[in-house]
C-alpha positions as CSV (number, residue, x, y, z in Angstrom):
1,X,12.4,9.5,0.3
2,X,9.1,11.6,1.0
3,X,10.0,11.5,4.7
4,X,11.6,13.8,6.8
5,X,12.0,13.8,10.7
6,X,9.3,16.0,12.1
7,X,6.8,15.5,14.9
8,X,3.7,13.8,14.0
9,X,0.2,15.5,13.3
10,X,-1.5,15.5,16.6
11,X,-4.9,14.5,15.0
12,X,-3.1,11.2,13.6
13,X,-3.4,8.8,17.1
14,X,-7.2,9.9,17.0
15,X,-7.1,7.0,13.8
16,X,-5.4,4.2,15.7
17,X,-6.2,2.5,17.8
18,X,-5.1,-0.1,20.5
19,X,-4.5,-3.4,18.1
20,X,-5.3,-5.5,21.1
21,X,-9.1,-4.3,20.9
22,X,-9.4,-3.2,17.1
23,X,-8.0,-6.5,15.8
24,X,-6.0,-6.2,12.3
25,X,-5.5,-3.2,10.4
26,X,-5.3,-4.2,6.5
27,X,-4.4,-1.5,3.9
28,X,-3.5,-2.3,0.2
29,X,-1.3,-0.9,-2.5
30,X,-1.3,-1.3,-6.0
31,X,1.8,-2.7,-7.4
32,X,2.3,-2.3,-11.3
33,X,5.9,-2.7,-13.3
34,X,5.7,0.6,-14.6
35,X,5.3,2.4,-11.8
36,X,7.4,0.3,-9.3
37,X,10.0,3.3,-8.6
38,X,7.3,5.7,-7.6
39,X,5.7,3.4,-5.3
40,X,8.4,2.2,-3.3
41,X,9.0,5.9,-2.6
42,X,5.5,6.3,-1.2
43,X,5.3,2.5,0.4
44,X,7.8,2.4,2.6
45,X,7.7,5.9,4.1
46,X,4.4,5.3,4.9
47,X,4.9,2.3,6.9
48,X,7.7,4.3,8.5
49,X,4.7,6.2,9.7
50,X,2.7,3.6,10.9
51,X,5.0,2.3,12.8
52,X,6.0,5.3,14.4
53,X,2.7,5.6,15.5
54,X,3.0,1.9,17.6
55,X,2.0,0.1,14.7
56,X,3.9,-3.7,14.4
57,X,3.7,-3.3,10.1
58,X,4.0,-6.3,8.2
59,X,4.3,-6.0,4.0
60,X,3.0,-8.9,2.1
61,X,5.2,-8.2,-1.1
62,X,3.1,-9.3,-4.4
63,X,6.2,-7.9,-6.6
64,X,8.1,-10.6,-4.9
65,X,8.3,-14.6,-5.6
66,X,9.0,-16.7,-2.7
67,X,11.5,-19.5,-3.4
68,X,13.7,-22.0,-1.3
69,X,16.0,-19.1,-0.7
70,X,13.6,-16.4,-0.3
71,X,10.4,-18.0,1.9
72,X,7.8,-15.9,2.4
73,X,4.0,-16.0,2.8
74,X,3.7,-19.4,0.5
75,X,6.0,-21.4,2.8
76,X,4.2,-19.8,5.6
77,X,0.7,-21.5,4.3
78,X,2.0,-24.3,4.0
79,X,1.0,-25.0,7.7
80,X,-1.9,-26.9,8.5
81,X,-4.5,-24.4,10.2
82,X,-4.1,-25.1,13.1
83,X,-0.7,-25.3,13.5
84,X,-1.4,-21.2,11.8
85,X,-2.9,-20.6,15.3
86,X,0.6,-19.7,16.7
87,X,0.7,-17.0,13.9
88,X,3.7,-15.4,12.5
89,X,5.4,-13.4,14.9
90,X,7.3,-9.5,14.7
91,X,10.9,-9.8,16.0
92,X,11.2,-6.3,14.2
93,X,12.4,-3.9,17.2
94,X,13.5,-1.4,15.2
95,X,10.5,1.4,14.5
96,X,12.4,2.6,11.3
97,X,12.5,-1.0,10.2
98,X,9.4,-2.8,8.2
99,X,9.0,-6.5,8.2
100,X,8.3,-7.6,4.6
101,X,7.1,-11.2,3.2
102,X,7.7,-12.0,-0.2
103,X,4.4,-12.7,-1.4
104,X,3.5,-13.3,-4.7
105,X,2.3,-16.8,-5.0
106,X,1.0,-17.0,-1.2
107,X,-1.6,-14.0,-2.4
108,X,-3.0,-16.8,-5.2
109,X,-3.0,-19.6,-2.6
110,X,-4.4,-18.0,0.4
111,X,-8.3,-18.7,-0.8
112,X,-7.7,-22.3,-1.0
113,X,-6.6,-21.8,2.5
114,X,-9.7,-19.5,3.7
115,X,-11.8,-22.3,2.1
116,X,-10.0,-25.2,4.6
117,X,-10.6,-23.5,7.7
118,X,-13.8,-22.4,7.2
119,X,-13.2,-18.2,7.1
120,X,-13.7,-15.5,4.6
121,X,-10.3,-14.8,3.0
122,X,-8.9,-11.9,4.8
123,X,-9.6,-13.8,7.7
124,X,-7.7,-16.9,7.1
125,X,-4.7,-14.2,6.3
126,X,-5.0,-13.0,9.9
127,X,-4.5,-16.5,11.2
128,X,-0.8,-16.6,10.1
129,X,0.1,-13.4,10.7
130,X,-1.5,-12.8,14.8
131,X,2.0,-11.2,15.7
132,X,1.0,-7.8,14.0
133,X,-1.1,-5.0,14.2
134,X,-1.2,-3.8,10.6
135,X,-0.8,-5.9,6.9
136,X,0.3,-3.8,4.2
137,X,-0.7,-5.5,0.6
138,X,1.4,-4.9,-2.1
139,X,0.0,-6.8,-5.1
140,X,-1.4,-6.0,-8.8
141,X,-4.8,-5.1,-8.8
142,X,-5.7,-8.8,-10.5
143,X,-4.1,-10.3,-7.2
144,X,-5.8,-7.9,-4.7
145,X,-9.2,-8.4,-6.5
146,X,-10.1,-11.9,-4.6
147,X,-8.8,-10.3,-1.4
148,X,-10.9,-6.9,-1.5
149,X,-14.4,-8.8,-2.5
150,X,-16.7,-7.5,0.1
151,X,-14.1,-5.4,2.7
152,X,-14.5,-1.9,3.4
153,X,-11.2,-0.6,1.9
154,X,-10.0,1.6,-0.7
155,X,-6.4,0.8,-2.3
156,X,-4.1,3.1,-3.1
157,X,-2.7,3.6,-6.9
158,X,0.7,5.5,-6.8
159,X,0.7,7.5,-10.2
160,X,4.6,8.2,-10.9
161,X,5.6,11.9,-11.6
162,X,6.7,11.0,-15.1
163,X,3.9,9.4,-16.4
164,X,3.3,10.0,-19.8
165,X,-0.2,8.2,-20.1
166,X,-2.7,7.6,-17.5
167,X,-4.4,4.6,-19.6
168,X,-2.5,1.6,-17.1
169,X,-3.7,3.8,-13.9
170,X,-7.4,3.6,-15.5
171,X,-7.6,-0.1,-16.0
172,X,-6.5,-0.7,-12.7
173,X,-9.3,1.5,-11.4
174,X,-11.6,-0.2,-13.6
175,X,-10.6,-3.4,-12.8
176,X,-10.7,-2.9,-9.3
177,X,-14.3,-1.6,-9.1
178,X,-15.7,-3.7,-11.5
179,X,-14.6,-7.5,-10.1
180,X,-14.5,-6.2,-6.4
181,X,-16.7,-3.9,-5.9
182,X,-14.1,-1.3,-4.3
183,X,-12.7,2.7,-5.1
184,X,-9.8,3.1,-4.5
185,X,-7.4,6.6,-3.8
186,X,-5.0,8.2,-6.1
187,X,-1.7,9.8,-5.0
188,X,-0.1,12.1,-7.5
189,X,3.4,11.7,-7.0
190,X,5.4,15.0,-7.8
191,X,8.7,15.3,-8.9
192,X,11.3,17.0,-6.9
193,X,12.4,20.1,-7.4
194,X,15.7,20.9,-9.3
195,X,18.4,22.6,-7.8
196,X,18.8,26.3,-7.6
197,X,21.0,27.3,-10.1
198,X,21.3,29.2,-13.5
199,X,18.9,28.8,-16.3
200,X,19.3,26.9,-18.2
201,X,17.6,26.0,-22.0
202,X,15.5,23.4,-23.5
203,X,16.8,22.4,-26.2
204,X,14.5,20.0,-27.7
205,X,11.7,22.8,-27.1
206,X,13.5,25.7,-27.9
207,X,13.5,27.3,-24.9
208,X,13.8,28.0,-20.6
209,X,13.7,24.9,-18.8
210,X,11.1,27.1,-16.1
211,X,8.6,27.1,-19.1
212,X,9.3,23.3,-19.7
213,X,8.8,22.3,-16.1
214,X,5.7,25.1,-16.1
215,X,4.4,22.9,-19.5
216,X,4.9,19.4,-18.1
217,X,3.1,20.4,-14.9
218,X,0.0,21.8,-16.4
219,X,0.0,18.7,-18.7
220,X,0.1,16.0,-16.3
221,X,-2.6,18.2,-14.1
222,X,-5.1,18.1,-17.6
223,X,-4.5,14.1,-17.5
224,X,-4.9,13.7,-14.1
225,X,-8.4,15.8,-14.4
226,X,-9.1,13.6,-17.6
227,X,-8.8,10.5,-15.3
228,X,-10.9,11.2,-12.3
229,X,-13.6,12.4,-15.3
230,X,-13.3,9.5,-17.2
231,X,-13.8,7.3,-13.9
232,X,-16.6,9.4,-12.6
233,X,-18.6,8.9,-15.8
234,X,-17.6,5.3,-16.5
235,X,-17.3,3.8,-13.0
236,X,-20.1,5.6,-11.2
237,X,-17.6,7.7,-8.7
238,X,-13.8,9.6,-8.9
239,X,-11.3,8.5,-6.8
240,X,-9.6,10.5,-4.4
241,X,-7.0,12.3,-5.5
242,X,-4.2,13.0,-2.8
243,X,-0.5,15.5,-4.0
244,X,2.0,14.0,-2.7
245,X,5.4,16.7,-3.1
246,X,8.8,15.9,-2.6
247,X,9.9,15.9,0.9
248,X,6.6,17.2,2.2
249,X,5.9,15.8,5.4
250,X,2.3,17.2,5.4
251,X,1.7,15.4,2.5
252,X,2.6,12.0,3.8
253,X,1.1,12.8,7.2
254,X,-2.3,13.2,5.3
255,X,-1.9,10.2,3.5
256,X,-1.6,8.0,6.5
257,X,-4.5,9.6,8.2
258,X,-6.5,8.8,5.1
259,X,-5.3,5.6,4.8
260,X,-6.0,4.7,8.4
261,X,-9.4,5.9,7.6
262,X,-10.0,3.8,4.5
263,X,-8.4,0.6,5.7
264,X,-10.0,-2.5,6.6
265,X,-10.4,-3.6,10.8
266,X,-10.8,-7.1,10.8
267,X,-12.1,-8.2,14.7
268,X,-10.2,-10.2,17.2
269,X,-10.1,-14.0,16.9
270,X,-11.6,-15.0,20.5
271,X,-9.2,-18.1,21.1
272,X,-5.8,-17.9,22.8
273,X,-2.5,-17.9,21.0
274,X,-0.2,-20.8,21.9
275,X,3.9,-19.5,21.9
276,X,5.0,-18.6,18.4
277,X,7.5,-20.2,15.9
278,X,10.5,-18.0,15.0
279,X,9.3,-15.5,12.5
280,X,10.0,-16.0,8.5
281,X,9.5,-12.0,8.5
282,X,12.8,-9.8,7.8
283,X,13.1,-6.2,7.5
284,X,13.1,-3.5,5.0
């Protein structure tokens, strides 16, 4: 995990704000096969954050398929809207816990939804989900294209520590700003550190394991470079790009504050909520 217990930045409560007069916080992740590993290890520490900060976090889980086992937000759609009034509710006391939604095909379904009652598509989603404070997107950047047309927010793209080729984390930057219109950020996942030990030898390279780790390092800092150059002459702008070390709590603190920042605030609805159904959420 990137998380470690250690007091909060003081500067981070400046970026939230009471949900009852902000409305709905909405960030997004990207979620890709390849880099699944790296991004759990950023994802759920930072909602750990959030909620730490008051936040009632809800993760709409694109990786996942709902099923008649496993409900999630396609069951929950299911609901005529205005039965979606009562919105789904947080029964997560827990601040360590994260309520999650498998969400894969509810993602594809929820425009068809917007279109029914009448509201741009981030809208309709805050309908079903009025219990919460913040919505967490995990979903490929093809399914989070729809959802990001015209909102003010920048995804995040997790790059793993191990990546040998950057050309996957391109498309999805490509993708992302040519069908929605949006930037997005870009944290560079580092590997932990090994051990202290004896030296030991690199055998495939003929020699230290220091140099190898010195090698691989200045590598994957050239690629990363080659990215943000190849997006600002291609797409118009370079992403941000945030480090993100093992166990560095001032790395994830800066994170959330940027992500705070980016995300989308969608406003209040105006109409009373009715008593809630029991909630189809469970934690992570």
């Amino acid at each position: 995990m990137l998380e470690r217990r250690a007091p909060l930045h003081q500067g981070m409560a400046l970026h939230v704000s009471d949900a009852g007069t902000a409305g709905l916080r909405v960030l997004a992740v990207l979620q890709s096969a390849a880099g699944a590993a790296a991004e759990q290890a950023v994802l759920w520490p930072l909602c750990a954050q959030l909620q730490r900060l008051g936040q009632k976090v809800l993760v709409l889980d694109g990786s996942q398929s709902e099923s008649f086992h496993t409900p999630g937000l396609a069951q929950l759609l299911q609901q005529h809207a205005w039965q979606a009034q009562a919105g789904l509710r947080s029964t997560v006391e827990e601040k360590h816990s994260v309520a999650s939604l498998p969400a894969r095909l509810g993602l594809k379904q929820i425009q068809a939804c917007a279109k029914e009652m009448g509201l741009e598509t981030l809208a309709a989603l805050q309908a079903y989900v009025r219990g919460f404070s913040t919505v967490l997107i995990y979903a490929s950047a093809e399914a989070l294209t729809p959802l990001l047309q015209g909102q003010g927010l920048q995804p995040l793209l997790v790059v793993p520590p191990d990546a040998e080729h950057l050309m996957e984390s391109y498309r999805q930057l490509k993708h992302l700003a040519l069908f929605a219109g949006v930037e997005c950020t870009v944290a560079a996942l580092e590997a932990p550190l090994t051990e202290n030990g004896p030296a030991r030898y690199d055998w495939g390279r003929q020699q230290s394991s220091s140099l190898t780790a010195r090698q691989n390092a200045q590598t994957r800092l050239q690629r990363l470079n080659a990215l943000l150059q190849c997006s600002q002459r291609n797409l118009g702008d370079a992403p941000v790009l945030m480090r993100l070390r093992w166990r560095q709590t001032s790395d994830l603190h800066q994170l959330t504050l940027h992500m705070l920042k980016t995300a989308c605030i969608l406003p209040m609805h105006g109409q009373a909520t009715p008593a809630a159904p029991e909630s189809l959420a469970w934690s992570h």
